[in-house]
C-alpha positions in Angstrom: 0.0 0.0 0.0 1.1 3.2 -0.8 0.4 5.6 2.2 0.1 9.0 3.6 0.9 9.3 6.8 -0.2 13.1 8.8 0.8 15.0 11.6 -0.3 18.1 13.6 1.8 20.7 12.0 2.4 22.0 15.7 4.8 19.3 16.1 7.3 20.9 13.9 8.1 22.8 16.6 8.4 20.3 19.4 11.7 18.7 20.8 12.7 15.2 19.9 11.0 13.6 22.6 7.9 13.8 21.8 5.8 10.8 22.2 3.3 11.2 18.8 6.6 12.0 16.8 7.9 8.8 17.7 5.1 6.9 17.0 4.7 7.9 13.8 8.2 7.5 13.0 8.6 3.9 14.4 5.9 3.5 12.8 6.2 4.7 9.3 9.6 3.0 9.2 8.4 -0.5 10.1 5.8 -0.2 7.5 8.9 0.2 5.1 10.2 -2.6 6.2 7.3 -4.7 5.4 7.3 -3.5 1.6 4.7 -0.5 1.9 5.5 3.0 0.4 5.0 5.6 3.3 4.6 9.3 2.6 4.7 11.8 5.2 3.0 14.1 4.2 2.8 17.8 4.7 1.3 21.2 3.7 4.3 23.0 1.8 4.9 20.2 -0.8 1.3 18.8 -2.2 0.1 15.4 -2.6 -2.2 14.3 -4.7 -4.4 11.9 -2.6 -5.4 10.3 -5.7 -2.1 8.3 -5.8 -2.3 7.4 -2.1 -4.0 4.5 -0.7 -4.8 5.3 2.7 -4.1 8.5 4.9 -3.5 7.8 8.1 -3.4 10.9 10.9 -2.5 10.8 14.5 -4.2 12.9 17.0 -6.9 14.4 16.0 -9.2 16.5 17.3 -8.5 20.8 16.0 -5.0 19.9 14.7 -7.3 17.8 11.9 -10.2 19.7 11.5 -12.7 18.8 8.8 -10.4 16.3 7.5 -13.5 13.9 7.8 -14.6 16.2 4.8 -11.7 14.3 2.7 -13.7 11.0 2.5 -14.6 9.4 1.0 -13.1 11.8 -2.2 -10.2 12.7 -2.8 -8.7 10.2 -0.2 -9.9 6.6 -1.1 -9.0 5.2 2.9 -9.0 7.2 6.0 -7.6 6.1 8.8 -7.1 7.6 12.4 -4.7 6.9 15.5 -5.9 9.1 18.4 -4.0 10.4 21.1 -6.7 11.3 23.9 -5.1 11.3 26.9 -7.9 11.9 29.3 -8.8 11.2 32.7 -12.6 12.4 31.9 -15.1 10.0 32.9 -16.2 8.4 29.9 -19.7 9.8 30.4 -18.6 13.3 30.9 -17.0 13.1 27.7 -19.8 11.4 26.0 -22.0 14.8 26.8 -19.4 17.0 25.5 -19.3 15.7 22.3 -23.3 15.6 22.5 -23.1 19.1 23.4 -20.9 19.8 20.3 -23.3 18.0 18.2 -27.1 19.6 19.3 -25.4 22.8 18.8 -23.1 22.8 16.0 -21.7 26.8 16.2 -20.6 25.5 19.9 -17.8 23.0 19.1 -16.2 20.8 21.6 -13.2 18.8 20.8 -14.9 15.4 21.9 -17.1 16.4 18.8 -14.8 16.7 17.0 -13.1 13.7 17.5 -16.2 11.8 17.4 -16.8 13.3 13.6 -13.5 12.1 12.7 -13.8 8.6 14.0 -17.5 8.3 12.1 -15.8 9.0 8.8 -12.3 6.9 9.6 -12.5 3.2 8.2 -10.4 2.1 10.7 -9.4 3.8 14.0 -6.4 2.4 15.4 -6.0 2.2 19.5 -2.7 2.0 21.3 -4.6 -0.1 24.3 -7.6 -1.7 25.7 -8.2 1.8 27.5 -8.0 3.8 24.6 -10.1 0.9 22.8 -12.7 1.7 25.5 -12.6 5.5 25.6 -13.5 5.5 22.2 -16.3 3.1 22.1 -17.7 4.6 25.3 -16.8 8.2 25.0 -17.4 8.6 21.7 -19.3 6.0 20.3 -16.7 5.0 18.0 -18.3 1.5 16.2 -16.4 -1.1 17.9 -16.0 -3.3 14.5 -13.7 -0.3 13.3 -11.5 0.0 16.4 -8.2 -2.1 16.4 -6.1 -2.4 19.0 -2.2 -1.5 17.7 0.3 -1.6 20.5 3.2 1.0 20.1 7.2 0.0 20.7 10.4 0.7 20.5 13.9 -0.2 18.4 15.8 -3.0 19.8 18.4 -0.7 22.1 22.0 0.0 20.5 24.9 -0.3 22.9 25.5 2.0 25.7 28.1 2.3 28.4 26.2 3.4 31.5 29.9 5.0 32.7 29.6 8.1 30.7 26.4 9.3 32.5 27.8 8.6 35.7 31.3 10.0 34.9 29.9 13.5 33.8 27.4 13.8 36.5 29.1 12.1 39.2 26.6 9.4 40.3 26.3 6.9 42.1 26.2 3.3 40.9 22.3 2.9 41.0 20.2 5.5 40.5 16.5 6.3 39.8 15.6 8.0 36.8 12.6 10.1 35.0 13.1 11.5 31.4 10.0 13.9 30.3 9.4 17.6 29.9 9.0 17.4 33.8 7.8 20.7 34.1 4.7 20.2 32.3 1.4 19.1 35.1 0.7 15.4 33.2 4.2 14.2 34.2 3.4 14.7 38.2 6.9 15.0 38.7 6.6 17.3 42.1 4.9 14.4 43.3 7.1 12.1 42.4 10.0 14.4 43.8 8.4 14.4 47.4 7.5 11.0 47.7 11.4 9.5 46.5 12.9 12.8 48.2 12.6 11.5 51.9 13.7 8.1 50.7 17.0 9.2 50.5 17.7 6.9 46.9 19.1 9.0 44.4 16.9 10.3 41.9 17.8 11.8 38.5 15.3 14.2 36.4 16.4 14.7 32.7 14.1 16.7 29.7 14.2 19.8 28.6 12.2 22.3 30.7 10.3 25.2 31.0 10.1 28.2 33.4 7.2 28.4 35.9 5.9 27.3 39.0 6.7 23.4 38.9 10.1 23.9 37.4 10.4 26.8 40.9 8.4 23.9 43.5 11.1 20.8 41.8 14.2 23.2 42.1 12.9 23.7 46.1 12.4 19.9 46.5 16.0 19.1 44.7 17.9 22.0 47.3 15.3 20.2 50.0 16.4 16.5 48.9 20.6 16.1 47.7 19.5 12.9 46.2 17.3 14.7 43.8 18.7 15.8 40.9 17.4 18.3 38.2 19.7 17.7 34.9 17.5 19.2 32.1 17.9 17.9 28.4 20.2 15.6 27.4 22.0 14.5 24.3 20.6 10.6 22.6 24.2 9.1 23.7 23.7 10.1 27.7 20.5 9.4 27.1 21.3 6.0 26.2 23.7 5.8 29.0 21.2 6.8 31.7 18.4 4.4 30.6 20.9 1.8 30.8 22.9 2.6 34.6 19.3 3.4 36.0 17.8 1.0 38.2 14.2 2.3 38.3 12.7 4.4 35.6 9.6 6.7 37.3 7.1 7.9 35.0 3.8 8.0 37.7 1.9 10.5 35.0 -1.4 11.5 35.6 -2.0 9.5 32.3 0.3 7.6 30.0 -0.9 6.3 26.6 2.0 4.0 26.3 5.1 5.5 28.4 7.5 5.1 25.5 10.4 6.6 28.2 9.8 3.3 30.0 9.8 0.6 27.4 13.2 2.6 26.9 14.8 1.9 30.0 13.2 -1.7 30.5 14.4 -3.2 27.5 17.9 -2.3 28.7 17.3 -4.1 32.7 15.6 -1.2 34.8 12.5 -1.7 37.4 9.9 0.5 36.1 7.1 2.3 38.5 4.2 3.8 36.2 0.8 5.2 36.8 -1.9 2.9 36.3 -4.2 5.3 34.4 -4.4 5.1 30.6 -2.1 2.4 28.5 1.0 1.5 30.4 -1.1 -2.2 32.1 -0.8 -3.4 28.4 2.9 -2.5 27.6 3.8 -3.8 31.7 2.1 -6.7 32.4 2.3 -8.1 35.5 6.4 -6.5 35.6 5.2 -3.2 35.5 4.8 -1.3 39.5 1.8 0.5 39.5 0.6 4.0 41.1 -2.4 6.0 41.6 -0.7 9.5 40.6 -2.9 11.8 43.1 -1.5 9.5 46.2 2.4 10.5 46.7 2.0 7.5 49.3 1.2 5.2 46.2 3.9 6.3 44.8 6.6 5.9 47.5 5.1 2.3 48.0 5.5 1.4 44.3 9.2 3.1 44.1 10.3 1.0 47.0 9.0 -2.1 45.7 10.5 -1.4 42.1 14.0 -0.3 43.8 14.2 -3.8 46.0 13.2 -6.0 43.0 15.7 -8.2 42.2 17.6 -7.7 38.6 15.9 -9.7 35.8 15.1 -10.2 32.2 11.7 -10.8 31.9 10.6 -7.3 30.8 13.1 -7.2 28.4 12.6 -10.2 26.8 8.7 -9.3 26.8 9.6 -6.1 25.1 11.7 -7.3 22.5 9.6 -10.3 21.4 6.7 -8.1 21.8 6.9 -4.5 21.4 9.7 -3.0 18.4 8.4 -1.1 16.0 8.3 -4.3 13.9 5.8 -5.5 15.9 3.7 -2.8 16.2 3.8 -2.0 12.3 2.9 -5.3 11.4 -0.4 -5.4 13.1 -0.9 -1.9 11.9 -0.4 -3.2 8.8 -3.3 -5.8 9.3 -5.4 -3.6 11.0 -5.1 -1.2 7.4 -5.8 -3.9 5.0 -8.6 -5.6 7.3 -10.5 -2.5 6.9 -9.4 -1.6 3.1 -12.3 -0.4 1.2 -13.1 -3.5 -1.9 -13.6 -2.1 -5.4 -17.1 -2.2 -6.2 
């Protein structure tokens, strides 16, 4: 198949971390793999959706509005990978998008979504959660939702020693990698449930001024085992994912927690909030929070810290969840719900 694959143009401006990007890319390149012709598209150099077979857009919502309009001419296939990332009862958002619908000048973005899925011939979920947010938020028709786990690349070598030589730490450490200054990656909760722990904890991403980056710079002169390193470089990267011991990503909501499949496929413990995706990348290896309860955390960092080393998260991850993987069942997913020729 020859297909588009689209974006929210806001991305362009995003850093390299960011979580959509990297689905789409991992993505996109194990469709290649597998012998299909992916275009990404984009606004400055036109493509004649007459030569594609399918478009395919993540997100959703305003960054795509009235692409639904596209379908079923000029684009033969429409297909949609939504990222909503929502702790919203279902039935509050299920009134929001009814809202947007019984008044149409009033729009809502569950509305929107919920136009989009209706004119999508497939709708592709990254877990049982989202699977169920969109049949019982929006309605979606369950026939057209598939369920396409994300993944990672199998890891390249890394010497944990550099990280440790440059920032002068200790043989096992704690780590969190995210834009930790944003409110969905609870990191000043995480910070003051490991702070009085006393293990050493290492925050890495870039940043932004404001009042959680001011409240995690208290906690980290509070707590010397906190550390606040900013954004770092793909090598150190590397090189922290592998020295850490336990990767903390206790998020108000995770749709995958691509940071963590990271760091597990290269030995770490990983402690992750419970809400959204991550029960379906973690199985029964994964340590669990509720995000709101800095208790929960603490209980769930401790239990992840004294966990004995093993392989079994790693050898799920890599049998289960590259980019491989998760293109392959896209691609299934595309040509199970391919339109037929008349």
């Amino acid at each position: 198949m020859k297909i588009g694959f689209l974006l929210p143009a806001i991305h362009a401006l995003d850093g390299p971390g960011n979580g959509i990007r990297s689905q789409a890319l991992g993505q996109a390149e194990g469709l290649r793999r597998l012998g299909h012709e992916v275009i990404l598209l984009e606004p400055w150099n036109l493509t004649d959706a007459a030569t594609l077979d399918c478009v395919h857009f993540y997100q959703g919502g305003c960054a795509h509005f009235q692409i639904e309009h596209k379908r079923p001419h000029p684009v033969k296939m429409l297909t949609f990978a939504p990222q909503i990332d929502s702790n919203e009862p279902f039935w509050r958002y299920r009134l929001a998008a009814e809202v947007g619908r019984l008044l149409p000048k009033f729009f809502t973005v569950p509305r929107l979504y919920q136009d989009q899925c209706r004119a999508s011939d497939a709708i592709i979920a990254r877990s049982r959660y989202d699977r169920e947010r969109l049949v019982r938020s929006l309605g979606a028709d369950p026939s057209k939702v598939e369920i396409v786990l994300n993944g990672i690349d199998p890891p390249s070598d890394a010497d944990p020693a550099i990280a440790r030589r440059r920032f002068d730490l200790p043989e096992e450490f704690a780590l969190h990698a995210s834009q930790y200054a944003t409110p969905n990656k609870n990191a000043v909760r995480m910070c003051e449930a490991i702070g009085p722990t006393g293990l050493p904890l290492i925050l890495v991403g870039p940043t932004q001024p404001g009042a959680i980056l001011d409240r995690l710079r208290s906690l980290a002169e509070r707590y010397s085992n906190i550390m606040l390193l900013g954004f770092m470089e793909r090598a150190v990267l590397d090189s922290l994912f592998t020295g850490c011991r336990v990767l903390c990503l206790p998020s108000m909501h995770e749709g995958t927690g691509l940071v963590a499949l990271e760091a597990a496929v290269r030995g770490a413990e990983v402690l992750i909030t419970r809400r959204g995706g991550p029960p379906d990348y973690f199985l029964q290896w994964g340590h669990y929070c509720e995000p709101t309860d800095v208790g929960s955390i603490r209980e769930a960092f401790i239990r992840a810290w004294n966990t004995p080393r093993r392989s079994d998260l790693r050898d799920h991850i890599l049998n289960n969840l590259t980019w491989d993987h998760s293109a392959a069942c896209l691609s299934r997913a595309l040509e199970k719900h391919r339109p037929r020729a008349e």
